[in-house]
N, C-alpha and C positions, 0 to 999 in steps of 0.2 A: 552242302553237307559239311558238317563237324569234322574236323581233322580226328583221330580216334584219341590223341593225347588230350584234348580237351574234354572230351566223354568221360576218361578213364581218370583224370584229376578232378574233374566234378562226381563221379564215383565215388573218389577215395575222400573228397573233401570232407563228409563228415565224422571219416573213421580215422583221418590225422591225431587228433588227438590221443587218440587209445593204442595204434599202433606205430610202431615204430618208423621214424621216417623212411631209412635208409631201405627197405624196403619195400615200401608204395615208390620209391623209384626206382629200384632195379626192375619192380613190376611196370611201370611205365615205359620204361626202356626195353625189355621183352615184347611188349605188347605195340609199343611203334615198329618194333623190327622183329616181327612173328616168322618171318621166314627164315630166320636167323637160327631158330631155336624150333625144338620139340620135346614133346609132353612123353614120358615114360609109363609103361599101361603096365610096369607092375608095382612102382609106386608111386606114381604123380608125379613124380620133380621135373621139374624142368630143364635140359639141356641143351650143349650146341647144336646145331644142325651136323656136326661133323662126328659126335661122338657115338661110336660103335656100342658102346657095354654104360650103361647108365654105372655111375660111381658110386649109388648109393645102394643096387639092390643089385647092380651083376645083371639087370635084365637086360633081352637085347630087342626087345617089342619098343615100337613107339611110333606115336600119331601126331605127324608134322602137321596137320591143316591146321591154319591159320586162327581158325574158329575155336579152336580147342584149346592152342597156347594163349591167345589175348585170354579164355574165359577162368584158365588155371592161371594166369598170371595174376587176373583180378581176386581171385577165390587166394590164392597166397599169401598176397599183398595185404589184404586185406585183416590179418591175422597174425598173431608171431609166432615164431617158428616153434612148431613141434614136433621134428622130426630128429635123430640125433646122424649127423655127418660127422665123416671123418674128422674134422678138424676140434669134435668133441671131445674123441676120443684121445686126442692127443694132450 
C-alpha cells in the first residue's frame, strides 16, 4: 500500500500549476498528520485537534475523523483561498 503522501501529491500533481504551492503543502501536511487536526461543520476550515471555538466562524461543532480532514484538506488544497480570515482583515 501507497503511503497517503504519495496519493495526495499525485493528486495535487496536476493542479500545481494553477494553485498555489504553499498550500498543496500545508494540505499535505494535514492529511499525513489527520489526527492532528479537525474539520469545522460550520464552515469547513480546518483546525487543531486542540482548539475549542473554530477562529473563523465561533463554531464549536467539529468532525475529527481522519476521513474527513485528508478529504477537506484535498478539496482546500486543491483551490485558492476564498474564504476571508482574520489576518485579511487586518
Amino acid at each position: 500500500m501507497y503511503p497517503i503522501r504519495f496519493f495526495l501529491r499525485s493528486y495535487f500533481s496536476e493542479i500545481t500549476m494553477n494553485a498555489n504551492e504553499s498550500r498543496i503543502d500545508k494540505a499535505l501536511k494535514i492529511a499525513a498528520n489527520a489526527s492532528d487536526y479537525k474539520v469545522c461543520e460550520g464552515c469547513d476550515s480546518i483546525v487543531s485537534i486542540g482548539s475549542v471555538l473554530c477562529p473563523n466562524c465561533h463554531s464549536f461543532r467539529f468532525d475529527e475523523s481522519r476521513t474527513r480532514v485528508i478529504s477537506q484538506a484535498m478539496l482546500l488544497g486543491s483551490r485558492e483561498q476564498n474564504s476571508v480570515t482574520a489576518s485579511d482583515l487586518m
